[in-house]
C-alpha positions as CSV (number, residue, x, y, z in Angstrom):
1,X,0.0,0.0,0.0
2,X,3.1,2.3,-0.9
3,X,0.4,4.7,-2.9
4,X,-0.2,6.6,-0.1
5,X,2.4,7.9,2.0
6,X,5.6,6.2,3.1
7,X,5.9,7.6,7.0
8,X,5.6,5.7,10.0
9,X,2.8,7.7,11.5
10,X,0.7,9.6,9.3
11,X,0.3,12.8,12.0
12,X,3.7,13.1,11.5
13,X,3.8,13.4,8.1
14,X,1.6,16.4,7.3
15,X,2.4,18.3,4.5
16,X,4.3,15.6,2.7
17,X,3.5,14.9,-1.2
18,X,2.3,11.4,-2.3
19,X,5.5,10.0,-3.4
20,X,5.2,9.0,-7.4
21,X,3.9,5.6,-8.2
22,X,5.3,2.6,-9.7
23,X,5.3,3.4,-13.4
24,X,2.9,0.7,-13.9
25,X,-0.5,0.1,-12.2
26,X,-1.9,-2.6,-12.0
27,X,-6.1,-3.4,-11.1
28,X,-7.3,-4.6,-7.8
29,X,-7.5,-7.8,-7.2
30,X,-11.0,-9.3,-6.5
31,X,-10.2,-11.3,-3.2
32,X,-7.6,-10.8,-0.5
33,X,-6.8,-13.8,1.2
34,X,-3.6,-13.0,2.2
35,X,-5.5,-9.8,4.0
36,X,-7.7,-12.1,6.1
37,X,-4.5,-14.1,7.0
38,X,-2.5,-10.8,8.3
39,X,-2.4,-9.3,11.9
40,X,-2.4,-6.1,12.9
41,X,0.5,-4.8,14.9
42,X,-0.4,-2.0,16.8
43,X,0.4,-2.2,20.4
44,X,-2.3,-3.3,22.9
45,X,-5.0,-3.6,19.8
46,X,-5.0,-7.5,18.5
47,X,-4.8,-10.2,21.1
48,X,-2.6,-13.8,20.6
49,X,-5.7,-15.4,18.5
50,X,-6.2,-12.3,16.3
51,X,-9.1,-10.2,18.1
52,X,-9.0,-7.3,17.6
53,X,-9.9,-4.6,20.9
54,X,-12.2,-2.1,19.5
55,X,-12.0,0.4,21.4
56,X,-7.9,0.5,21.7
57,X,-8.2,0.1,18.2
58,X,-10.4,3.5,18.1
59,X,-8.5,4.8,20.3
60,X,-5.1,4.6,18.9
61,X,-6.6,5.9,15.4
62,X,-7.6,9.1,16.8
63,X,-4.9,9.3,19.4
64,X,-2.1,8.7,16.4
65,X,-3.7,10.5,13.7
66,X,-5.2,7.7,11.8
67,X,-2.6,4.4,11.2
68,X,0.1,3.7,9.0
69,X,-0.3,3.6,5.1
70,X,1.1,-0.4,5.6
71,X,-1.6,-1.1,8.3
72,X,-4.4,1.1,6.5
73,X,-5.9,-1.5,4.7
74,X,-6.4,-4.0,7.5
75,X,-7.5,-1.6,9.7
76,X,-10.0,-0.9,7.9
77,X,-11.5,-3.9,7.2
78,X,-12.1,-3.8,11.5
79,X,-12.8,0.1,11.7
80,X,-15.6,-0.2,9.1
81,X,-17.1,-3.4,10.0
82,X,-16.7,-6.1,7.3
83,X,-13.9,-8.0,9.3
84,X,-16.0,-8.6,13.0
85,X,-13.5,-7.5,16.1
86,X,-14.3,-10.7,17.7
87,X,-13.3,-13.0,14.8
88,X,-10.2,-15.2,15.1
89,X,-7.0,-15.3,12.8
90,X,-8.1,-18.8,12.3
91,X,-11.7,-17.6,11.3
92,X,-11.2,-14.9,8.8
93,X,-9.6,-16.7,6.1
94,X,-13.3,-18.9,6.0
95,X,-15.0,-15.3,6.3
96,X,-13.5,-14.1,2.9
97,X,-14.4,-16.9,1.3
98,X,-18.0,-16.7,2.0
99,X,-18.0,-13.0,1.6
100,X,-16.4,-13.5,-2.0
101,X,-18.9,-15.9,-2.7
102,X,-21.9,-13.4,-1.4
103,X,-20.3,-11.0,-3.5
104,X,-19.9,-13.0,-6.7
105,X,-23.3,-14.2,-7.1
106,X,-25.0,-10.3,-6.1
107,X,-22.5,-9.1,-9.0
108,X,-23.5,-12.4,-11.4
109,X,-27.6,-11.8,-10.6
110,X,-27.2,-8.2,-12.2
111,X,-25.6,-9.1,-15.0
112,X,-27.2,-11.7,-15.8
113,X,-30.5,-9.5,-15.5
114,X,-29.3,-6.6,-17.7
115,X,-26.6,-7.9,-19.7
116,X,-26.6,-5.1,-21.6
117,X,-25.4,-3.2,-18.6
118,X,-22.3,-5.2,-18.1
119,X,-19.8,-3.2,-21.0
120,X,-19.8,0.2,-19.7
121,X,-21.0,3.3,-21.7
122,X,-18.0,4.8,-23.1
123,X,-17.2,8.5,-24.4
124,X,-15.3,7.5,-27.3
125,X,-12.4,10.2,-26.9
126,X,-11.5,9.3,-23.6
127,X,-8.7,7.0,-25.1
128,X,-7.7,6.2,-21.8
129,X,-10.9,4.8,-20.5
130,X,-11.5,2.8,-23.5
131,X,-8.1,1.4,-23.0
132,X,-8.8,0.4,-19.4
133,X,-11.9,-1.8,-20.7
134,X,-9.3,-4.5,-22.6
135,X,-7.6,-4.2,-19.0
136,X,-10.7,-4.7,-17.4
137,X,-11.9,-7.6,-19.9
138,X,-8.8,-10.2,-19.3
139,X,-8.9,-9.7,-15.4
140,X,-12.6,-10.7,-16.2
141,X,-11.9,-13.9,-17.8
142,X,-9.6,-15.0,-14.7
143,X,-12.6,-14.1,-12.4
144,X,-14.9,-16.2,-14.8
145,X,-12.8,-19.1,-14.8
146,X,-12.9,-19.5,-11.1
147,X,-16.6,-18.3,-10.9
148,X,-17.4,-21.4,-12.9
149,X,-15.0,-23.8,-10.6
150,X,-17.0,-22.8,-7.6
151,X,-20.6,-22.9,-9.2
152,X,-22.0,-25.5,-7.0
153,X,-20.6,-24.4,-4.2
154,X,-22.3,-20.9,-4.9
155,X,-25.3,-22.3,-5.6
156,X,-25.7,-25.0,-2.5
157,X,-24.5,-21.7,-0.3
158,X,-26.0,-18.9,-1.3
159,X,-29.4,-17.3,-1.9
160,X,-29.7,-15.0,-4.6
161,X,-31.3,-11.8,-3.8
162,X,-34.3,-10.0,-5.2
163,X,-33.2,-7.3,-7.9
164,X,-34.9,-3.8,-7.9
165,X,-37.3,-3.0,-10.5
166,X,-35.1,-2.9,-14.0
167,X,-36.3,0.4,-14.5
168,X,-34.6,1.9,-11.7
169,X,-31.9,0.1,-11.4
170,X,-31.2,1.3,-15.2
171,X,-31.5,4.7,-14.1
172,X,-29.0,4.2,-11.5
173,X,-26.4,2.7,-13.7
174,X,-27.0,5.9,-16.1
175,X,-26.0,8.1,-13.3
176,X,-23.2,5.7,-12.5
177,X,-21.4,5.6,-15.8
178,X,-21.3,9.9,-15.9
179,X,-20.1,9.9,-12.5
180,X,-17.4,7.5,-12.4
181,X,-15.2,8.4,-15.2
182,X,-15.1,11.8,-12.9
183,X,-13.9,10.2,-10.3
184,X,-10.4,11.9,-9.1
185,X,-8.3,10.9,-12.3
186,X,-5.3,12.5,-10.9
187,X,-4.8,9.6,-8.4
188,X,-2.2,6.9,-9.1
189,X,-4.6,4.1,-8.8
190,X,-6.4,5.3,-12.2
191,X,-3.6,6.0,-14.2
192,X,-2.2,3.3,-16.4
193,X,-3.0,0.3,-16.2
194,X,-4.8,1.1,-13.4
195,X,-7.3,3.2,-15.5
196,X,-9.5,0.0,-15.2
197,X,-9.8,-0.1,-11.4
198,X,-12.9,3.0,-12.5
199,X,-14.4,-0.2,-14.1
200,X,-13.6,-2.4,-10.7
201,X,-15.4,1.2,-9.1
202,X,-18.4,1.3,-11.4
203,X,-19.1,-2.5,-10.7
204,X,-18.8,-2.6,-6.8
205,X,-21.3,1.0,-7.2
206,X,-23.6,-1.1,-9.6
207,X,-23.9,-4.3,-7.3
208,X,-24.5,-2.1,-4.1
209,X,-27.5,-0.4,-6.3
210,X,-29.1,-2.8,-6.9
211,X,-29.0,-4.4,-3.4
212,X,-29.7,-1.9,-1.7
213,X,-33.0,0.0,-3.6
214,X,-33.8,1.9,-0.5
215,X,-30.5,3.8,-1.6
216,X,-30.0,2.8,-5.2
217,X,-27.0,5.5,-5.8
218,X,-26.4,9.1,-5.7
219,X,-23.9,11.6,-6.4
220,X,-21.0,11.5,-4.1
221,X,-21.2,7.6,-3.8
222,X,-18.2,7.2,-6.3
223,X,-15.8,10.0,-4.8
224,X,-16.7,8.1,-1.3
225,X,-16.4,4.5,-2.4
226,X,-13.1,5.3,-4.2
227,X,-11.3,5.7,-0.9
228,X,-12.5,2.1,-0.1
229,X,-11.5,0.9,-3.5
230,X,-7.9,2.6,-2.8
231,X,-6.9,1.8,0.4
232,X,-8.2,-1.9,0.6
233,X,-7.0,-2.7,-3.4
234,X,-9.7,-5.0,-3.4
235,X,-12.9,-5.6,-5.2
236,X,-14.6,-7.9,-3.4
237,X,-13.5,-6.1,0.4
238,X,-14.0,-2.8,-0.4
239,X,-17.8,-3.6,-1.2
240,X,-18.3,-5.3,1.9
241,X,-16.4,-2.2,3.7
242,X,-18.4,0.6,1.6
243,X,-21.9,-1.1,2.3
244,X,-21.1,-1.5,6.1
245,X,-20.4,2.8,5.9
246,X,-23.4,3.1,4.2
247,X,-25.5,1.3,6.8
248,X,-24.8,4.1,9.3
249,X,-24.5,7.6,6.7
250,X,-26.5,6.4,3.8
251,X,-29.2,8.7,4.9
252,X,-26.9,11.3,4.0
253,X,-27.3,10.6,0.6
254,X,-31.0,11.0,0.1
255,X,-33.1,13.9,-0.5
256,X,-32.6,16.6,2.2
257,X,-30.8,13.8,3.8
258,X,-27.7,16.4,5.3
259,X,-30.2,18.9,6.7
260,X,-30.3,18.1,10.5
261,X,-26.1,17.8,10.2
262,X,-26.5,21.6,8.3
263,X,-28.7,22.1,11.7
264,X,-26.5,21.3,13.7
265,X,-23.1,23.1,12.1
266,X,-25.2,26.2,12.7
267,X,-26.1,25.6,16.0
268,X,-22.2,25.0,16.7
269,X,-20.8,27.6,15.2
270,X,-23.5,29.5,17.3
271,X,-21.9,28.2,20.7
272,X,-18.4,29.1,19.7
273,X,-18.9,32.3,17.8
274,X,-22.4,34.3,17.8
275,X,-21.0,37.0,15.7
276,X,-19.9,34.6,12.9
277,X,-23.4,33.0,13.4
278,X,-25.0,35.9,12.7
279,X,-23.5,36.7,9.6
280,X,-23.7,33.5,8.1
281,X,-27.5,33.0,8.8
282,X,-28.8,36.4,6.9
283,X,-31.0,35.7,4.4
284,X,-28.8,35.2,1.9
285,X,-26.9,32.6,3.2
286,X,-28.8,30.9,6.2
287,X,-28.7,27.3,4.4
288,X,-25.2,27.0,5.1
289,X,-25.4,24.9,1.9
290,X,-21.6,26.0,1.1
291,X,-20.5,23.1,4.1
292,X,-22.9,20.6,2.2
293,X,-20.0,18.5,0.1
294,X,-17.4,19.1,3.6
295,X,-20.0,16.8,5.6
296,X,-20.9,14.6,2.8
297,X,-17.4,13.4,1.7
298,X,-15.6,13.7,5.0
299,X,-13.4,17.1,3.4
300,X,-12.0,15.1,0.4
301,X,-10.2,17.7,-1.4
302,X,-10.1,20.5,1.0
303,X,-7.1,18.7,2.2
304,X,-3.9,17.2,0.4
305,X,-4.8,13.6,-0.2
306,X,-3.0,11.0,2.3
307,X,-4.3,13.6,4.6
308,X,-7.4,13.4,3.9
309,X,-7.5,9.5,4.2
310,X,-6.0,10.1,7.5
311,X,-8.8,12.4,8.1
312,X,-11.7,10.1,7.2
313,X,-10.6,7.1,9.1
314,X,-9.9,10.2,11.7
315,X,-13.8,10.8,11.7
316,X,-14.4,7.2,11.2
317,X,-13.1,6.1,14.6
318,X,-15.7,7.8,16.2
319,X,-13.3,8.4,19.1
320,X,-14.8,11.6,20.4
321,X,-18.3,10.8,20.2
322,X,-17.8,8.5,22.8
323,X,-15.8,11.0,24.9
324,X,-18.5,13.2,24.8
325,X,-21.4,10.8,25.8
326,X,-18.7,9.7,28.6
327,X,-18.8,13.1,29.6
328,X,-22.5,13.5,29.7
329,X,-22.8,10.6,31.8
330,X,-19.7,12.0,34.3
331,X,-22.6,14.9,34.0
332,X,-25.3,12.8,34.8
333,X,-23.6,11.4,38.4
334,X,-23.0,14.9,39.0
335,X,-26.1,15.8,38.9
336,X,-27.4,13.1,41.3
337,X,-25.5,14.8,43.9
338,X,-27.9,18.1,44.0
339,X,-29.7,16.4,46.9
340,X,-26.8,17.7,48.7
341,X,-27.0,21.1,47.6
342,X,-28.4,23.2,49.6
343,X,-29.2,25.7,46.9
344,X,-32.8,24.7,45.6
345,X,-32.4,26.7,42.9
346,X,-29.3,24.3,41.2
347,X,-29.0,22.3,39.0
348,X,-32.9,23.3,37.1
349,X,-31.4,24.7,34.0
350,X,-28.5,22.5,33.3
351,X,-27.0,22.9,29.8
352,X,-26.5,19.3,28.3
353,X,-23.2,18.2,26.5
354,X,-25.0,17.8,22.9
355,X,-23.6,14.6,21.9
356,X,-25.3,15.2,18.2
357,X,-22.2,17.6,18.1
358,X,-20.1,14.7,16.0
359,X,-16.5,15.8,15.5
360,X,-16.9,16.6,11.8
361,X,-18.6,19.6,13.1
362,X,-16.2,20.8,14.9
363,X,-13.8,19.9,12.2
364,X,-16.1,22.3,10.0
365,X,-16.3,24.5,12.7
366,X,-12.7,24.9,13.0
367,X,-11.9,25.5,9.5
368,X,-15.0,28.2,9.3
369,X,-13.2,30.2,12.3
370,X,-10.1,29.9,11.0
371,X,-11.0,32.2,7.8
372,X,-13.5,33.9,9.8
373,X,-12.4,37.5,8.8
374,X,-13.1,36.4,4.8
375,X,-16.2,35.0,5.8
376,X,-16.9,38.4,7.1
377,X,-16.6,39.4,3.9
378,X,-18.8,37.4,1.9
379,X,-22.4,39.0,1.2
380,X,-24.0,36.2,-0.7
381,X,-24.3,32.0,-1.6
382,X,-22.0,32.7,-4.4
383,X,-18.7,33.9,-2.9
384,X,-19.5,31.4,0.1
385,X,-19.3,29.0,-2.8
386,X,-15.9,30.5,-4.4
387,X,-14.8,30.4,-0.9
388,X,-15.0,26.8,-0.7
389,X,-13.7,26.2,-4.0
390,X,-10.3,27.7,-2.5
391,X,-9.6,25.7,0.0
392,X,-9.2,22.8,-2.3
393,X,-5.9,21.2,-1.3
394,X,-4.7,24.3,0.8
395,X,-5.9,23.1,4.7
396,X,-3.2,21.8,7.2
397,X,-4.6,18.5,8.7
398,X,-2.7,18.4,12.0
399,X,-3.5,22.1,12.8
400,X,-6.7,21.6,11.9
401,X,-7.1,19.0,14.1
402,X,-5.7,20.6,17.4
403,X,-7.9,23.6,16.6
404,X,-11.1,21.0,16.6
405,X,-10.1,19.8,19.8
406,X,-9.3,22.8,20.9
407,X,-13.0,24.1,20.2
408,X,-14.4,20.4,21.4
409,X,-12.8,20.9,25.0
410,X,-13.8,24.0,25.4
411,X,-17.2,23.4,24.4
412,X,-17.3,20.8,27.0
413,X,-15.9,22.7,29.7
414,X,-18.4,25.4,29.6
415,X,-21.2,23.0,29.3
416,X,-19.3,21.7,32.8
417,X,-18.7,24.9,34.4
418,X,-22.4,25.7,34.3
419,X,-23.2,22.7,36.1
420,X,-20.3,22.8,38.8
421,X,-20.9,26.5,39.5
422,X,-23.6,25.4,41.0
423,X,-22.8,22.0,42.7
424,X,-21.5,21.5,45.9
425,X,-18.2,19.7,45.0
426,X,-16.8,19.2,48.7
427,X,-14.8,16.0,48.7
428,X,-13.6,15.4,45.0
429,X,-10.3,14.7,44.0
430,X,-8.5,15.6,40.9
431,X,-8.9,12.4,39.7
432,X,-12.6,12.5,39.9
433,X,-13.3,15.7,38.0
434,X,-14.7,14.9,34.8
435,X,-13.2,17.6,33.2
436,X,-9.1,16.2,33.9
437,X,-10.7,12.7,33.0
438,X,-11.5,14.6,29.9
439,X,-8.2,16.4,29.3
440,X,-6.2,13.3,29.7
441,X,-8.0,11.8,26.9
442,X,-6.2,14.3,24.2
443,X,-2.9,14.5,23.0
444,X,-1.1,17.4,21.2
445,X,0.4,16.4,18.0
């Protein structure tokens, strides 16, 4: 996994240029065996049999600023669900299998249902595309040569699955083949040889269609799924990987489906600075619409690209979520001890640790502060928009990170000082203030 970045630790890498690729790419591979065999070797996280601890494993993402481009992959396959934590060494090989399997038959029922979908729609000029389908087309006859080895097996183990209604599932692939040849073409993985891993893309986006109708596809999907595709180099594992993300942020996808996170960004940004607030939510600009694409593909290209795949897993891990509902319950114990208060008046109008305050938004949050004087300047949606457009590429990851956590702690502790300030804290140690339990739970990169 050498496409990435080549440090050690990715926080400490920051700034750092993809180093070139190989001069030949070459396309993923459907399976990854050799994956499901491997261990993770991050300190404290995998046990003798090949557990894995989740929450170390959360923990030392965040903690670290994401994992190392060698253990990306692998951690992955834990962080986003398709290996389970609990599963042995010894039981994951068996696992892939039966996930290829799953995976080849859901691909096969499709095809076999609109053959005429199979051979992608090309633009006849985009030479390099139309090269990647001969690619494409031989790794295809491998793949049929071992799908028709293991047809009984598929069939005596699997069930196939209803298809959505042709019609719609037509439609989707229409959408499909004009987004995916505009999928980041600037990337090593598509270049070369490795032009027809956009084909490998277009079928994994196809299959999960037509699964999942509830969903079908939308704009977005391929930019997200690509990072999958990349970072796992695999086919068949980056499906399994991209459907388990979508089971938790697919809603995000549908119509209106960002709208409460929009909510929420502006109800942030009006905890940590009104005056920005105010300006952003005249009537010319009060959809903070310009953050949509931030929140939807995890700040893709605001930030140089190994960063941003640090960034995502980053987000991923889910790390301070769970600090703040731990905080909210260190809250909640506090809270019980008003019987002791003397003051009748304490404790009524407690202000609640909002845990719907995910650390995207104060990833978003931090970046909006940081340029707060030119957003003082904007007047209207469109140079909001061409403010955006900017940033493309320009935003430090590691600063921008302290500066979140910065605004996260201090969100928390003012949510905490109105509750202590009227609490009768007689008989607490250092250790038992939430607030240094909270402390001691960053780190400074």
């Amino acid at each position: 996994m050498d496409r990435v970045i080549s440090s050690e630790e990715g926080n400490r890498q920051a700034g750092r240029q993809e180093p070139r690729v190989r001069s030949r790419r070459r396309l993923a591979g459907v399976s990854s065996p050799a994956q499901a065999a491997a261990r993770l070797t991050l300190s404290g996280v995998m046990d003798t049999e090949g557990r894995v601890d989740e929450s170390r494993l959360r923990m030392h993402i965040f903690q670290n600023g994401g994992v190392s481009p060698t253990e990306r992959g692998l951690a992955w396959r834990f962080l986003f669900g398709m290996y389970p934590c609990s599963s042995t060494a010894l039981e994951r090989p068996l696992l892939q299998e039966q996930l290829t399997v799953r995976y080849q038959v859901m691909k096969a029922k499709w095809q076999n249902f609109l053959p005429s979908a199979i051979q992608m729609h090309l633009n006849g000029t985009d030479a390099e595309l139309v090269a990647a389908v001969g690619y494409f087309n031989q790794r295809q006859a491998l793949v049929q040569q071992e799908a028709d080895n293991l047809s009984d097996e598929v069939r005596d183990r699997v069930m196939f699955l209803e298809l959505q209604a042709q019609e719609e599932l037509q439609e989707a692939i229409r959408i499909i083949d004009k987004d995916v040849p505009r999928t980041n073409r600037d990337l090593s993985y598509y270049q070369g040889e490795g032009s027809g891993n956009l084909l490998v893309l277009r079928d994994i986006l196809i299959t999960y269609a037509a699964f999942h109708p509830e969903v079908s596809y939308a704009q977005g999907m391929n930019d997200l799924c690509s990072r999958f595709l990349e970072v796992m180099d695999c086919e068949v594992d980056s499906f399994w990987s991209f459907s388990c993300y979508m089971e938790k942020f697919a809603k995000d996808f549908r119509e209106d489906g960002l709208h409460r996170k929009i909510e929420l960004e502006a109800a942030l940004l009006k905890e940590l600075d009104p005056q920005l607030h105010v300006h952003l939510v005249t009537d010319s600009m009060e959809s903070f619409t310009f953050c949509h694409r931030w929140l939807l593909l995890g700040f893709q290209r605001e930030f140089e690209h190994s960063d941003a795949l640090r960034l995502f897993e980053i987000l991923s891990c889910d790390h301070l979520e769970l600090i703040s509902q731990r905080v909210d319950r260190a809250r909640y114990q506090e809270r019980l001890a008003q019987k002791y208060c003397p003051d009748d008046k304490c404790g009524s109008e407690l202000q609640a640790v909002n845990t719907d305050f995910t650390f995207e938004l104060f990833i978003c949050a931090a970046i909006l502060l940081d340029h707060k004087d030119t957003l003082l300047q904007c007047q209207d949606e469109v140079q909001l928009i061409q403010f955006t457009s900017s940033l493309h590429g320009t935003l430090d990851l590691n600063s921008t990170l302290k500066k979140a956590e910065h605004h996260f702690f201090n969100y928390c502790k003012r949510c905490a000082w109105d509750s202590m300030n009227c609490h009768c804290r007689a008989h607490k140690s250092k250790e038992e203030d939430f607030l240094y339990q909270l402390r001691s739970l960053f780190v400074s990169r």
